[in-house]
Structure formats: structure tokens, C-alpha cells
C-alpha positions in Angstrom: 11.1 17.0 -53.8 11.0 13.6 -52.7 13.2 10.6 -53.8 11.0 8.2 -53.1 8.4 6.9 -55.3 4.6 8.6 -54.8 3.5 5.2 -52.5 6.5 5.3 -50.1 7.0 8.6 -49.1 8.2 7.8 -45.9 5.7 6.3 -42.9 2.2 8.1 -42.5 1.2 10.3 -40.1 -0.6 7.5 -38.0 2.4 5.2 -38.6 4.8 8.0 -36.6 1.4 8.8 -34.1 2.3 4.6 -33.4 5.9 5.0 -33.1 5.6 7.7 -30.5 3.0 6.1 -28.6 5.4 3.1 -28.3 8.6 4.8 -27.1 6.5 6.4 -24.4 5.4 2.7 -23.8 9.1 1.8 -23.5 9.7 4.8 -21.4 6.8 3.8 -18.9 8.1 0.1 -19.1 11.7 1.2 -18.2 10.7 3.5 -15.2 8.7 0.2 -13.8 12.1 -2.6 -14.3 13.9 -0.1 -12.5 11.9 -0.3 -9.3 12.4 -4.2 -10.1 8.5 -4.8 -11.5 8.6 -7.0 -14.1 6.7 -6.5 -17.7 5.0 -8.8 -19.2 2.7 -10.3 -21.3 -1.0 -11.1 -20.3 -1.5 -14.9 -18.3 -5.0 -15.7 -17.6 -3.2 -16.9 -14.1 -3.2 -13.1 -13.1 -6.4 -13.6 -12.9 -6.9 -15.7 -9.8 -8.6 -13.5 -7.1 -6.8 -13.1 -2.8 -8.4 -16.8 -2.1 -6.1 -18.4 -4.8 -3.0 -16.1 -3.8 -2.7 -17.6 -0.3 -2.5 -21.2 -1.7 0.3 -20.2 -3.9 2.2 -17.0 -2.0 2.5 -15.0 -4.5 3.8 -11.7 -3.8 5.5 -10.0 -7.1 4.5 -7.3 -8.8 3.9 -7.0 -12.6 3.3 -5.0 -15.6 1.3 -6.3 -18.0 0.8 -5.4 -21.8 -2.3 -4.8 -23.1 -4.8 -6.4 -21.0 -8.2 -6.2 -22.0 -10.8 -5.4 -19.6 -14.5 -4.9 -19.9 -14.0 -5.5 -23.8 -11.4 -2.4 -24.0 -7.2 -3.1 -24.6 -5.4 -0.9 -22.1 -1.6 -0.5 -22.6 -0.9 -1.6 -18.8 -2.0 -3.5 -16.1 0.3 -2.6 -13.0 -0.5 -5.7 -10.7 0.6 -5.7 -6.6 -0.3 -9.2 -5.4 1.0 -9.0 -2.5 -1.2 -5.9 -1.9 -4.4 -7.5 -4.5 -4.3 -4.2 -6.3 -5.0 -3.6 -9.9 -4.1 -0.2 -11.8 -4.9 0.3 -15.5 -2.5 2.6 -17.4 -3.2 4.3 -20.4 -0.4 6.0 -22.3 -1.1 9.2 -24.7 2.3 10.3 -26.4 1.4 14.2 -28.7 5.1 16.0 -30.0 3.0 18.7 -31.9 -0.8 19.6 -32.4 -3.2 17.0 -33.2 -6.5 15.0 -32.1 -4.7 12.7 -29.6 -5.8 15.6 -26.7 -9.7 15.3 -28.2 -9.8 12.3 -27.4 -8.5 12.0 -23.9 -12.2 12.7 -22.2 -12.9 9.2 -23.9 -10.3 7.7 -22.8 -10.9 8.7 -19.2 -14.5 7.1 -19.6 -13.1 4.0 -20.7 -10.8 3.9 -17.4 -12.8 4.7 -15.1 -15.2 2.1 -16.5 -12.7 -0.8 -15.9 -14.0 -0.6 -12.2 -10.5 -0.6 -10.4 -10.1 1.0 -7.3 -7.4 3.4 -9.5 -6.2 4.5 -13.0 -3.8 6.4 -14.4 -3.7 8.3 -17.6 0.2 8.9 -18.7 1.2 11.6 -21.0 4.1 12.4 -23.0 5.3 14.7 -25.4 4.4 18.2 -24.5 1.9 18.7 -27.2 -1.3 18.2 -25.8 -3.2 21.7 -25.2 -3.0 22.9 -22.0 -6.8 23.6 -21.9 -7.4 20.4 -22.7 -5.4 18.8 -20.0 -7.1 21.2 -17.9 -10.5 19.9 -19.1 -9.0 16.6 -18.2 -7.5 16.7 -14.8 -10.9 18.2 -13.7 -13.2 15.0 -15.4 -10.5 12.6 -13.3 -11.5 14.8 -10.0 -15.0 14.7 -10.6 -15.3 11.0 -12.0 -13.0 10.0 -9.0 -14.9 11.5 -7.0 -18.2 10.1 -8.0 -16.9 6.6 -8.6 -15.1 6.5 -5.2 -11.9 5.7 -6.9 -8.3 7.2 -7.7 -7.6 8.5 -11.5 -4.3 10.2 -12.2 -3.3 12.0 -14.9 0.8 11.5 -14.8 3.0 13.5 -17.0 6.4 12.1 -18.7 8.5 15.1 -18.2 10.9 15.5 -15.2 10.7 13.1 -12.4 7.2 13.4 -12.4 6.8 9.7 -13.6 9.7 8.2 -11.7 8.0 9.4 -8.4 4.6 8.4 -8.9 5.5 4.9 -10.0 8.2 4.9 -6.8 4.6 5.7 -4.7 2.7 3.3 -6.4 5.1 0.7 -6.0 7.1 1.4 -2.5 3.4 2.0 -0.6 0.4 1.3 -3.1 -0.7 4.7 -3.4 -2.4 5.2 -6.9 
């Protein structure tokens, strides 16, 4: 029996799907600052293409929050100017059964059709099906694959992260 009144029985079930998403957010955010890449918020003077970079040397590296591109919000933007690349990251956070896996074949549509030459799908949690990640990993192979670009998918758990953002960071491999 709850102590709470019948309208605030605690947060919903999308209110806690929201609160997880955003501490594997914070996660991905932390495992970027300490390889010294800065988040951020969007600027539209990220978007200035190579010809504007040599006029004002810019050579950081950023992550930016919830960029849109091609009319979809993605929860990253990794940004190399030094190296003029551009990676999308999308974050999926599941701690039990639940729809978030259906809907990760969408999700790697809506990557790949951000036209970058990479992307990478994060995911935390340990609850997504493993069939489904199978079903997954093997769309990002074949769209890659057709679309001449890199997807990943890159898991939270170990030092999986940690190293893939050390690649993409240290030597620009997506």
C-alpha cells in the first residue's frame, strides 16, 4: 500500500525510462572530459565547413548535446576539427525488459540517414535482448556496408566504452 496519494505515486514508468537514459548520457559525457573533449551545447559556429577552419585554426574537439540533423535530435555530436570529422551518438539505456530494444532498428535508420562518414549507437544497462542486439549489430554491418560508412554499436559495460572513445579520439577511428 502506498502512502502517497493515487496521482503521485512516485515517477512513471517513462519518467524513470528518462532518468536512465540521462545517467547513461552523463556516463558517455564523463568518458569524453576525461580524454579532455569538451561537452557542450550546440553553436551554429560548428557549423563552418574545412574552408572556414583554416582562417580561424581551430583544432579542439567537442561534444555536443542534442544536435539536430536532417530534422532528427541526436544526443551527441562528437566533433574533431582538426581532423573535419563528424560522429552522431545515440544513447539507449534498458535495466530490465521493455520496448527500448524494438526500437533500436529505427534508430539505426535515423543514423545512418544523418549522412556522416560514422555513427555510433551506445548501449547501457544490460537489458536489451540479446537477439535483438544481434538483429542490430548485423543491420549496422549491412547498412555500413551499403552506405560506405562506419556504424558501431558500443556497449557501457567494462572498458568497452573507455576504449572506443580513446580510438575515436587519440586516431579518429569511428
Amino acid at each position: 500500500m502506498s502512502l502517497l496519494p493515487p496521482n503521485e505515486e512516485g515517477p512513471s514508468q517513462g519518467a524513470r525510462a528518462g532518468q536512465s537514459g540521462t545517467s547513461l548520457e552523463r556516463i558517455v559525457e564523463a568518458v569524453f572530459s576525461a580524454r579532455k573533449v569538451r561537452p557542450c551545447d550546440y553553436n551554429s559556429s560548428f557549423d563552418y565547413g574545412p574552408e572556414y577552419q583554416d582562417m580561424w585554426k581551430r583544432k579542439d574537439k567537442l561534444l555536443v548535446r542534442q544536435v539536430r540533423i536532417k530534422g532528427w535530435k541526436v544526443d551527441f555530436l562528437y566533433i574533431d576539427f582538426r581532423r573535419d570529422l563528424r560522429v552522431p551518438i545515440e544513447c539507449k539505456q534498458q535495466l530490465g525488459g521493455g520496448t527500448t530494444d524494438e526500437k533500436l532498428p529505427h534508430v539505426v535508420d535515423k543514423l545512418v540517414g544523418c549522412g556522416c562518414v560514422g555513427f555510433w549507437l551506445v548501449l547501457g544497462g544490460g537489458g536489451f535482448s540479446p537477439k535483438m542486439v544481434h538483429v542490430v549489430q548485423n543491420k549496422i554491418e549491412k547498412l555500413s556496408g551499403q552506405h560506405k560508412m562506419r556504424g558501431h554499436l558500443v556497449f557501457n559495460e567494462g572498458p568497452f566504452l573507455q576504449r572506443a572513445v580513446e580510438r575515436l579520439v587519440e586516431r579518429g577511428e569511428i
